[in-house]
C-alpha positions in Angstrom: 0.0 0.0 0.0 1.1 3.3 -1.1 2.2 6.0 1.9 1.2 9.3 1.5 3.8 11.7 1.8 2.9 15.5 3.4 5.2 18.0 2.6 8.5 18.1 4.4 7.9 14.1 4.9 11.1 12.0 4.7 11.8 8.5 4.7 14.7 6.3 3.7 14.3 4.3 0.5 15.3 1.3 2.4 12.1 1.5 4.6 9.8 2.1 1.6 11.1 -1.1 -0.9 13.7 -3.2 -1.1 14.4 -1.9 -4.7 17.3 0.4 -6.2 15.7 0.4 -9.8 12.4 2.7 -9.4 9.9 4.2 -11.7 9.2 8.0 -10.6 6.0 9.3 -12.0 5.0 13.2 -12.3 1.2 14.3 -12.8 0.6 18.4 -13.5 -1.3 19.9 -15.5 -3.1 22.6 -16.0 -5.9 24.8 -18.3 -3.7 26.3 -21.4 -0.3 25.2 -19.6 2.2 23.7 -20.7 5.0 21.9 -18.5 8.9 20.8 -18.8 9.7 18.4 -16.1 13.5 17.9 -15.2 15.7 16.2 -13.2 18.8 17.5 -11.7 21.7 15.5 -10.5 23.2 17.7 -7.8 26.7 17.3 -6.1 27.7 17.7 -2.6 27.2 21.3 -2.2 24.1 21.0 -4.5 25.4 22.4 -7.3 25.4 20.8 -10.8 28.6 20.1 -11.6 27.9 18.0 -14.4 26.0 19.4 -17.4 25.3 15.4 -18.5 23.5 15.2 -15.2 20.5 17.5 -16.0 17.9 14.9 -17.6 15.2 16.7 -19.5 13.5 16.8 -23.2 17.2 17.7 -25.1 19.2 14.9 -22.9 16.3 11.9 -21.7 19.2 10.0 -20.1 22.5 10.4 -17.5 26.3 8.8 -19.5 25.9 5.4 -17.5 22.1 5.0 -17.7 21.7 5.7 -14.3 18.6 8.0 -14.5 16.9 7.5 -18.0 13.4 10.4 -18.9 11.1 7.9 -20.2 8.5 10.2 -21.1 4.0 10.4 -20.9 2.9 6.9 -20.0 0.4 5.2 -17.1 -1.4 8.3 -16.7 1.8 10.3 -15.4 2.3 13.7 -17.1 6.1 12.8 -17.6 8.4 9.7 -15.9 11.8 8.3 -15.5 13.7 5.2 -14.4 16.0 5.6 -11.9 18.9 3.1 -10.6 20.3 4.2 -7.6 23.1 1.7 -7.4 24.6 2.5 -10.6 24.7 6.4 -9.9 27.9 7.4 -9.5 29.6 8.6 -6.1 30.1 12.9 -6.8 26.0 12.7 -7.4 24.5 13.0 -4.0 21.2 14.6 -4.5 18.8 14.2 -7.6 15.9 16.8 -7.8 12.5 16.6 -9.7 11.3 20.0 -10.7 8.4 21.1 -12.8 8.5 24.3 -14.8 6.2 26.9 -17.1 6.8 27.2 -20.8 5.3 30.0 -21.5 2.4 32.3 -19.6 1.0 31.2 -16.3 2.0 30.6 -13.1 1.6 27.8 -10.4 -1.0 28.8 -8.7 -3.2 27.7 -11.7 -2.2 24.1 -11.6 -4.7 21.5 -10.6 -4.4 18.3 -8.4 -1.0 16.9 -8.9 1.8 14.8 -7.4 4.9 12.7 -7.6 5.4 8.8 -6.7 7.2 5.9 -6.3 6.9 3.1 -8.3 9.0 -0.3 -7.6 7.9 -3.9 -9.0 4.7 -2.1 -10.7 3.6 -1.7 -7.6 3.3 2.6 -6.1 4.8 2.6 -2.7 5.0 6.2 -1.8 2.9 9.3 -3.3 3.1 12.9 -2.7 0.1 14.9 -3.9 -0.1 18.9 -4.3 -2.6 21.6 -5.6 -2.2 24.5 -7.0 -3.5 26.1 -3.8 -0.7 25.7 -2.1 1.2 28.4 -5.0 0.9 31.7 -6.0 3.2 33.5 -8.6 6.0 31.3 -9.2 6.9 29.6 -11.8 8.6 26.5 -11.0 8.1 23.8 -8.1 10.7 21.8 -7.0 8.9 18.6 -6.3 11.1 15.8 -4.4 14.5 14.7 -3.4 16.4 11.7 -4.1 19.3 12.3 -1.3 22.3 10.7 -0.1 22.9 11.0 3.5 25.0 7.7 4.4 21.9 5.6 2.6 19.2 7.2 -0.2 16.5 8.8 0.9 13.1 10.3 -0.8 11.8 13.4 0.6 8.6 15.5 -0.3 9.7 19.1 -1.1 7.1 20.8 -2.5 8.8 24.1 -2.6 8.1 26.8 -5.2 10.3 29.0 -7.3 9.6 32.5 -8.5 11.5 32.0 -12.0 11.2 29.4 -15.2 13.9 26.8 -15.5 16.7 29.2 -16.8 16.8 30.9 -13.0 16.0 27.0 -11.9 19.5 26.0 -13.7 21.1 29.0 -12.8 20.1 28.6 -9.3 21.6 25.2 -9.4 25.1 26.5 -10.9 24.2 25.6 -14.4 24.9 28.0 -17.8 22.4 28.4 -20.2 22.9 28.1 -23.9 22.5 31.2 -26.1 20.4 30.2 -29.1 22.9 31.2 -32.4 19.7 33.5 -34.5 19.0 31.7 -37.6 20.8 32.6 -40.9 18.6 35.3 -43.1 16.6 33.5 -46.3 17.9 35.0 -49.4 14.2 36.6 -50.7 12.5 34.7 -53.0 11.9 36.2 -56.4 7.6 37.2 -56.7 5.8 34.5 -58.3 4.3 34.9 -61.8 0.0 34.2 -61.4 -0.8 30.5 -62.2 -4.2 28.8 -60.7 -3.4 26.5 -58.2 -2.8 22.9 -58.6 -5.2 20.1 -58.3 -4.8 18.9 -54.5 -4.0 14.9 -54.1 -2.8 13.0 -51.7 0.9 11.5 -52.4 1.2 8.3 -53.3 2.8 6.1 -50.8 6.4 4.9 -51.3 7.0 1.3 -52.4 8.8 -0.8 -49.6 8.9 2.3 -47.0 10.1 1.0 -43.4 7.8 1.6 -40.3 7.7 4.5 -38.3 9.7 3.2 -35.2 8.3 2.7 -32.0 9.4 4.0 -28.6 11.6 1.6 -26.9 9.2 -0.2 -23.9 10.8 -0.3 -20.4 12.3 -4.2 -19.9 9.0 -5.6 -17.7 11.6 -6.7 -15.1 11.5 -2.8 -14.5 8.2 -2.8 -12.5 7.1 0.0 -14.2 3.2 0.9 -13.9 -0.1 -0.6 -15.8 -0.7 1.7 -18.2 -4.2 3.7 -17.0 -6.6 5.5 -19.4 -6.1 9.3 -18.3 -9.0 11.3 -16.4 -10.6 13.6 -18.7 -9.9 16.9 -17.5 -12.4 19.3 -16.5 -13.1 22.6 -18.6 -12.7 25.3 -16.8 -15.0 28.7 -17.5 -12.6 31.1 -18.8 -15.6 33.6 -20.0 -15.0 37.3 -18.6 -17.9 38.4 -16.0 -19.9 41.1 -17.4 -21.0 43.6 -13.9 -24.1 45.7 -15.3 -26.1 48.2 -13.8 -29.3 46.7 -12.9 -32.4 48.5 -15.3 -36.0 47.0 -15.9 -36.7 45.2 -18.9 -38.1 48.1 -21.6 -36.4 50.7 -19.3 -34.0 52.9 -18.1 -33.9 53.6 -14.3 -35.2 57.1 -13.3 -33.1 60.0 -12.8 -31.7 60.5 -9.2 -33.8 63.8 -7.6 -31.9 67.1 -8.0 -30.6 68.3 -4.9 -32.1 70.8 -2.9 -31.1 74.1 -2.1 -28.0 74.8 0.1 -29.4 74.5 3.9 -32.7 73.0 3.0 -33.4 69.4 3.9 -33.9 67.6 0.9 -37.1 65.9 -0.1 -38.3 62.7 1.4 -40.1 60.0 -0.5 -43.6 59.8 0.8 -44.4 56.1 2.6 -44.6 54.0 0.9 -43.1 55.8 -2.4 -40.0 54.2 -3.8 -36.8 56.7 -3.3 -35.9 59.1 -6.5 -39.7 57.7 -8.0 -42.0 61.1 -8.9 -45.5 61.3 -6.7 -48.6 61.2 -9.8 -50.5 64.1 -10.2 -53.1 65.6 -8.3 -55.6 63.4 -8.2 -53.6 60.5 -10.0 -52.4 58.2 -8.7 -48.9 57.4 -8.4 -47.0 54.6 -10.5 -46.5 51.3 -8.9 -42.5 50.9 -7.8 -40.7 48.2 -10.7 -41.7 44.7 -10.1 -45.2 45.8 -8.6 -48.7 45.9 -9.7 -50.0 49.1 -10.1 -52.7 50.1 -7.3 -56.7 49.9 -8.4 -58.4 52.8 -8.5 -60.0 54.1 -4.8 -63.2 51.7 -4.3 -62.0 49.0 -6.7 -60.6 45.8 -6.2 -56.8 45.0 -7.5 -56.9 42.1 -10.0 -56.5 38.8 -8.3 -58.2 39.3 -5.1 -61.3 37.6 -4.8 -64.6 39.8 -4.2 -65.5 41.1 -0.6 -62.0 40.8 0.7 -60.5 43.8 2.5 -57.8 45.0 0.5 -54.3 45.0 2.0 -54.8 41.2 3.5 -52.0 38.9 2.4 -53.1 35.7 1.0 -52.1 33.4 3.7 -50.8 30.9 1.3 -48.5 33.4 -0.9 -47.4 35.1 2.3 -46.7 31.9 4.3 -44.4 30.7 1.6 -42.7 33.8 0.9 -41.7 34.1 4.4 -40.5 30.6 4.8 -38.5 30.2 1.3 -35.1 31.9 2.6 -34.8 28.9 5.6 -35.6 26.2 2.7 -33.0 23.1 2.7 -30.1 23.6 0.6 -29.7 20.5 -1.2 -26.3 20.7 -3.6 -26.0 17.4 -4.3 -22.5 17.3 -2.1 -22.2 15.3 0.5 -21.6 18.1 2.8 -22.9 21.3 2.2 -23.7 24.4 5.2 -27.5 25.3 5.2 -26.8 28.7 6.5 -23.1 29.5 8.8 -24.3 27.6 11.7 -26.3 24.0 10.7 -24.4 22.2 8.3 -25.7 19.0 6.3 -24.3 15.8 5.5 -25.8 13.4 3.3 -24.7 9.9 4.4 -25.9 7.9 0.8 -22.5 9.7 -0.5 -19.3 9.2 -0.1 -20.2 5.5 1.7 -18.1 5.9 4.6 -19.6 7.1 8.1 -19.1 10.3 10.0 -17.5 10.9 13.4 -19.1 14.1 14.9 -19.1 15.8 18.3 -21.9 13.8 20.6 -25.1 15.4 20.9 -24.4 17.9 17.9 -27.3 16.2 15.7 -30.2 19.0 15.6 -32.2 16.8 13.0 -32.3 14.1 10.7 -33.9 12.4 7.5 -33.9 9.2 6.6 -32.8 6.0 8.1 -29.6 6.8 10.1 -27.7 4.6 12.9 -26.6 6.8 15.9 -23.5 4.7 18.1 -21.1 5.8 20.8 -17.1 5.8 19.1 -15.2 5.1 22.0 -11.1 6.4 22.2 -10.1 3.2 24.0 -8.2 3.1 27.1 -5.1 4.4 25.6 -6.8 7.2 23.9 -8.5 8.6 26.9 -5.1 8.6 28.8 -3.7 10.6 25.9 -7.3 12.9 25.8 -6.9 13.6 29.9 -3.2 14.2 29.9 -2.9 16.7 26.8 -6.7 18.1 26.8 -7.4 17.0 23.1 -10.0 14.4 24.2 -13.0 14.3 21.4 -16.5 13.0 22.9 -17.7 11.6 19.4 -20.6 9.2 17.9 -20.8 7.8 14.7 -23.2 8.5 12.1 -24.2 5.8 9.3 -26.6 4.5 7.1 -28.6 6.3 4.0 -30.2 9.8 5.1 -29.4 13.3 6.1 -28.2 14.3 9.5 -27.9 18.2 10.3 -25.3 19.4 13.1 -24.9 22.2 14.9 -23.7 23.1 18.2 -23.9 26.2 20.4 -24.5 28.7 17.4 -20.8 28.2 16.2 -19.9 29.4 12.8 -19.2 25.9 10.8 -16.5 25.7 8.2 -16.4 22.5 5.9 -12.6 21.8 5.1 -12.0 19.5 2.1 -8.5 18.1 2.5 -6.9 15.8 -0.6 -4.2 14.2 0.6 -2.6 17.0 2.6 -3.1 17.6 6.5 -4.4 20.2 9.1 -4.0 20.9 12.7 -6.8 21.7 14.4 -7.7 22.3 18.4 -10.2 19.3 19.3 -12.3 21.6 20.9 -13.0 23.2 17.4 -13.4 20.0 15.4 -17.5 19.1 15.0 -17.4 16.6 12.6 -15.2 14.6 10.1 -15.3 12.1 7.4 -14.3 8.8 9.3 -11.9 8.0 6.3 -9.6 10.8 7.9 -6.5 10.0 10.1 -5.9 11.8 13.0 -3.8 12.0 16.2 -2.4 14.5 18.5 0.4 16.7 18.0 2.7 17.9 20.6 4.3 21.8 20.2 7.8 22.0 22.0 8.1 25.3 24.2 9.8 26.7 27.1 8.6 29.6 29.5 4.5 27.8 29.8 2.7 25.6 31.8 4.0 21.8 31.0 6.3 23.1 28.6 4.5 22.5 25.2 1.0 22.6 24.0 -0.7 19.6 21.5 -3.3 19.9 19.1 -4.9 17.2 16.7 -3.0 16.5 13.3 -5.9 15.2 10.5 -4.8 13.8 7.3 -5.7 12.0 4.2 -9.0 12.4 1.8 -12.1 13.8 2.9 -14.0 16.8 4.8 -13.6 18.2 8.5 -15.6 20.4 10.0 -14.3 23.3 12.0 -16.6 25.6 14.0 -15.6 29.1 15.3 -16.8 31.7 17.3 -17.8 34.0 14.8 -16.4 35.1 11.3 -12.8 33.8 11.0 -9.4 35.5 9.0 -7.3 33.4 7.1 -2.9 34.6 7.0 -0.6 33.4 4.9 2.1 32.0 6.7 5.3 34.0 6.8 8.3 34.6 9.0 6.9 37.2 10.3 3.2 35.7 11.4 2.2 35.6 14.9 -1.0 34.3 16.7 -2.1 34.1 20.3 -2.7 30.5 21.4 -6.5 30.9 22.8 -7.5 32.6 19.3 -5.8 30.6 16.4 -8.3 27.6 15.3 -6.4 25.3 12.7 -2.7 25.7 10.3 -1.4 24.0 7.5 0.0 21.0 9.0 3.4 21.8 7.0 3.6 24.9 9.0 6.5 25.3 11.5 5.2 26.0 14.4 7.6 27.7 17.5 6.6 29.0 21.0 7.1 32.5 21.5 6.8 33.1 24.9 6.8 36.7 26.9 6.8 35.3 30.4 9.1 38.1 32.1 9.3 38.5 35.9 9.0 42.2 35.7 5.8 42.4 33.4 4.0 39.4 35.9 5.4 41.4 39.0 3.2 44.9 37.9 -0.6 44.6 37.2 0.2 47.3 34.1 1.5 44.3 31.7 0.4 43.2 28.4 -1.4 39.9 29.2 0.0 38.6 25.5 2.2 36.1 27.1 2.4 33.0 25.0 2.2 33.7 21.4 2.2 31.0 18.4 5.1 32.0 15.6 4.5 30.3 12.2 6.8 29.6 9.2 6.7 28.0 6.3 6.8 28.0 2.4 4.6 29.6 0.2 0.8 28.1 0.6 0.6 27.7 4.1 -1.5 29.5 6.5 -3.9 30.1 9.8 -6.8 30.4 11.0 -7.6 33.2 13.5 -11.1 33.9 15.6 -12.0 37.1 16.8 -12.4 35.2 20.1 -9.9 34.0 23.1 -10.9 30.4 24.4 
C-alpha cells in the first residue's frame, strides 16, 4: 500500500522497498499550460557540476544510464527510471522539478503529485494543488538524497522563476540560441491557378515509423491507465451591469435641494428618486409591482368582498418561509446557513465521526453509536486536553449538526493535513487519520501545547466563534494560542513566549504572554477567531 507523503515528509528508501531500480512518476497539468519536467543531479554542495546530469526533453538519459526520462505513460504527465546503485559517487542529490513554458503561473495548476513506483507496484505518493502556490513559476517537487543511505523526501517548494533561473540557481549555464541565418528573398511568383490537390502516393517498400523503446517488464514500471478527462474550466469574462428593468431605463436621481434645505423625502410607501402622480392621479406602482386599483376597486387577483391589504395566507406563508428552505447541492456536505451544516450519508459510503449530541435533526434512516477512544486514547485525551467525545453516524439519510450557534466551516482536505484544536473540530469524514500533536516550548505551563493533526481524503468540520481571518504563513506571522483555530499541517510551528518577571510582577503588563510564531513556504497558512478560548 502506497504511503502518503505530506510536505517536508522523509523516509529512507530502504524503509519504503527493497528496490534500487524505481519508476518515478509526475502528474501536473493545468488549463492552457504547458509543462517541462526535469531532473537534476546535484553534487555535494548542491550544485550541478555536471552538465550530463541534468535529464530533460534535449538529454532523456545520464552517460551510465543511471537516470533515463522515459516520457508520458500510465497516466503520469512525464516519468523516469531511476537506478540508484549505478549512480555514481560525486551525485548526491537528484531533484525533480516542474516548470512553465510560456504564460502562467503555479498557482493555476490543478491536483497533482509525484510517486514511487517499484515492482509495478506505487509505494510512496506525494500529492499537491495548486492552492498551495501563488506567482511562481517553477516547483521543486522531491528529493532523491544521499545521506549515508538514499532517501526520498517530499519538497514541494516553489520557485519564482522558469527553469533558466531554476539552472542558474543550481550553478548551471544556459545556452544562447545562435539567431537563424537570413533567407535569401525569393523572387515574386508569376500568377498560375493552383494545382489540383491529391494525396501522395505512398512509397513502395517504405520501413515503419519506429516505436518507442518499452521499459524491460523486469523494471516494474506501472499498468498503463486510461487518463482522467480533465475538467473545462469557465474562462468567460464576467460582465458587472447596472441593474435597469426590462423596456427601461432607471429614473433619474432627484436634484438636490437648495443649500441648507433638507432635501425631499419619499412619501411612505413611495420608492426613493420615483416622482409622486399628479393631483388626483395616482402614483405609479415601484418596478416589479402591480399598479394600485383605483380608490373603491378591487386589484386584479383578489377575490370579491375581501378587504384590500390582506396577504393571502398561502402566498405570504411561503414567501416568508422560502429563505430557511433546505439547501440541497447534491455534495455530500454542504452548510444550510453558517451555523447548521448538512451531511448526506448515501454519498461518499463511509460514516461520519461528529461531536456527541451535535445532531439537531435528521432524514432518513440513520444509525446513531457511541465511538469510544479506547483506554489508551482517553489517557492521551486527559493528559494533553485533546479528548474528542464523538458518535458515529451511518446508514442512508441526512443528518444536520450544529452546536452552540458556532460558525461551521467544511474543510476539504486531498491528501494533505491540518491541525486543528479538538475543541474546534464538530465533525469529520471517518476516512480521515488523526492524532495528537505535541508543540515544543519553554517559558509555559507543561512546557508544550498539543493539538490534533488530521490527514488524508475527505472533509472536516471546523466551527468558530464568529467570522474567522485566514494569514498566509510568513516569517513574520504571529498568533495568540487561545485565538488561532487550525494551520497547515506543513507549518512550523515555535513558541514564542513573553513570560518576564518584571511584566508578571506589575498589574500594568500586556497579558500577551504565549504567542504562536508560524513559518513555512509559500501556501501555508492560519486560521484566527475574533475570540480567546
Amino acid at each position: 500500500m502506497a504511503r502518503e507523503f505530506q510536505r517536508g515528509h522523509k523516509a529512507k528508501i530502504s524503509d519504503l522497498t527493497p528496490g534500487t531500480d524505481l519508476y518515478v512518476g509526475v502528474q501536473i497539468a493545468g488549463p492552457g499550460l504547458t509543462f517541462d519536467i526535469s531532473c537534476f543531479g546535484l553534487d555535494a554542495n548542491e550544485q550541478l557540476s555536471d552538465d550530463r546530469y541534468f535529464i530533460f526533453f534535449n538529454q532523456p538519459k545520464s552517460p551510465e544510464e543511471s537516470i533515463q526520462l522515459l516520457g508520458a505513460q500510465a497516466g503520469d504527465t512525464e516519468s523516469f527510471r531511476v537506478t540508484l546503485d549505478r549512480i555514481p559517487a560525486n551525485i548526491h542529490k537528484l531533484s525533480f522539478t516542474a516548470t512553465l513554458d510560456g504564460a502562467g503561473q503555479m498557482s493555476q495548476v490543478g491536483p497533482g503529485y509525484i510517486r514511487i513506483v517499484a515492482g509495478g507496484e506505487e509505494v510512496v505518493r506525494y500529492a499537491f494543488t495548486g492552492s498551495e502556490f501563488t506567482t511562481e513559476r517553477a516547483v521543486m517537487l522531491g528529493d532523491f538524497y544521499l545521506k549515508d543511505v538514499w532517501r526520498f523526501a517530499a519538497v514541494g517548494q516553489g520557485f519564482d522563476g522558469g527553469l533558466d533561473a531554476l539552472l542558474k540557481n543550481f550553478g548551471g549555464e544556459v545556452a544562447e540560441e545562435a539567431p537563424a541565418p537570413a533567407q535569401p528573398q525569393a523572387a515574386a511568383p508569376s500568377f498560375a491557378p493552383p494545382a489540383q490537390a491529391s494525396a501522395p502516393a505512398p512509397s513502395f517498400g517504405a520501413p515503419a515509423a519506429p516505436q518507442a523503446p518499452q521499459p524491460a517488464p523486469s523494471f516494474g514500471a506501472p499498468a498503463a491507465q486510461a487518463p482522467a478527462p480533465q475538467q473545462q474550466m469557465h474562462a468567460a469574462p464576467t460582465i458587472a451591469a447596472p441593474l435597469a428593468p426590462q423596456g427601461g431605463s432607471m429614473p433619474p436621481p432627484p436634484p438636490p435641494a437648495p443649500y441648507g434645505q433638507p432635501g425631499q423625502q419619499p412619501q411612505f410607501g413611495q420608492v426613493p428618486a420615483q416622482a409622486p402622480g399628479a393631483f388626483g392621479q395616482p402614483a405609479p406602482a415601484p418596478f416589479g409591482q402591480p399598479a394600485p386599483a383605483p380608490y373603491g376597486q378591487q386589484p386584479p387577483g383578489v377575490p370579491q368582498g375581501m378587504p384590500q391589504g390582506v396577504p393571502q395566507a398561502g402566498a405570504g406563508l411561503l414567501a416568508a418561509l422560502q429563505p430557511y428552505k433546505e439547501t440541497a447541492t447534491g455534495q455530500r456536505w454542504t452548510p444550510q446557513n453558517q451555523q447548521l451544516m448538512r451531511v448526506d450519508l448515501t454519498m461518499g459510503g463511509a460514516g461520519v465521526l461528529a461531536r456527541q449530541g451535535s445532531m439537531v435533526m435528521y432524514q432518513g434512516k440513520v444509525d446513531f453509536s457511541y465511538k469510544g477512544a479506547g483506554f489508551a486514547g482517553r489517557m492521551v485525551g486527559n493528559a494533553t486536553g485533546q479528548e474528542m467525545q464523538l458518535m458515529r453516524c451511518t446508514g442512508r439519510g441526512q443528518v444536520f449538526l450544529a452546536e452552540d450557534g458556532s460558525h461551521l466551516h467544511a474543510i476539504e482536505l486531498q491528501g494533505d493535513g491540518i491541525c486543528v484544536s479538538a475543541e474546534s473540530v464538530l465533525a469529520f469524514d471517518e476516512s480521515l487519520q488523526y492524532e495528537v500533536r505535541r508543540i515544543e516550548g519553554h517559558g509555559i505551563p507543561g512546557g508544550a501545547l498539543f493539538t490534533m493533526q488530521f490527514q488524508g481524503t475527505g472533509t472536516i468540520v471546523v466551527k468558530t466563534h464568529g467570522v474567522p481571518v485566514v494569514l498566509p504563513v510568513t516569517p513574520t506571522t504571529f498568533a495568540d494560542c487561545n485565538a488561532v483555530v487550525a494551520w497547515s499541517s506543513a507549518s512550523q510551528v515555535i513558541i514564542s513566549s513573553q513570560v518576564r518577571l518584571r511584566r508578571n510582577a506589575y498589574p500594568g503588563h500586556s497579558g500577551e504572554t504565549v504567542n504562536l510564531q508560524f513559518r513555512g513556504a509559500p501556501g501555508n497558512f492560519i486560521v484566527v477567531q475574533p475570540y480567546e478560548v
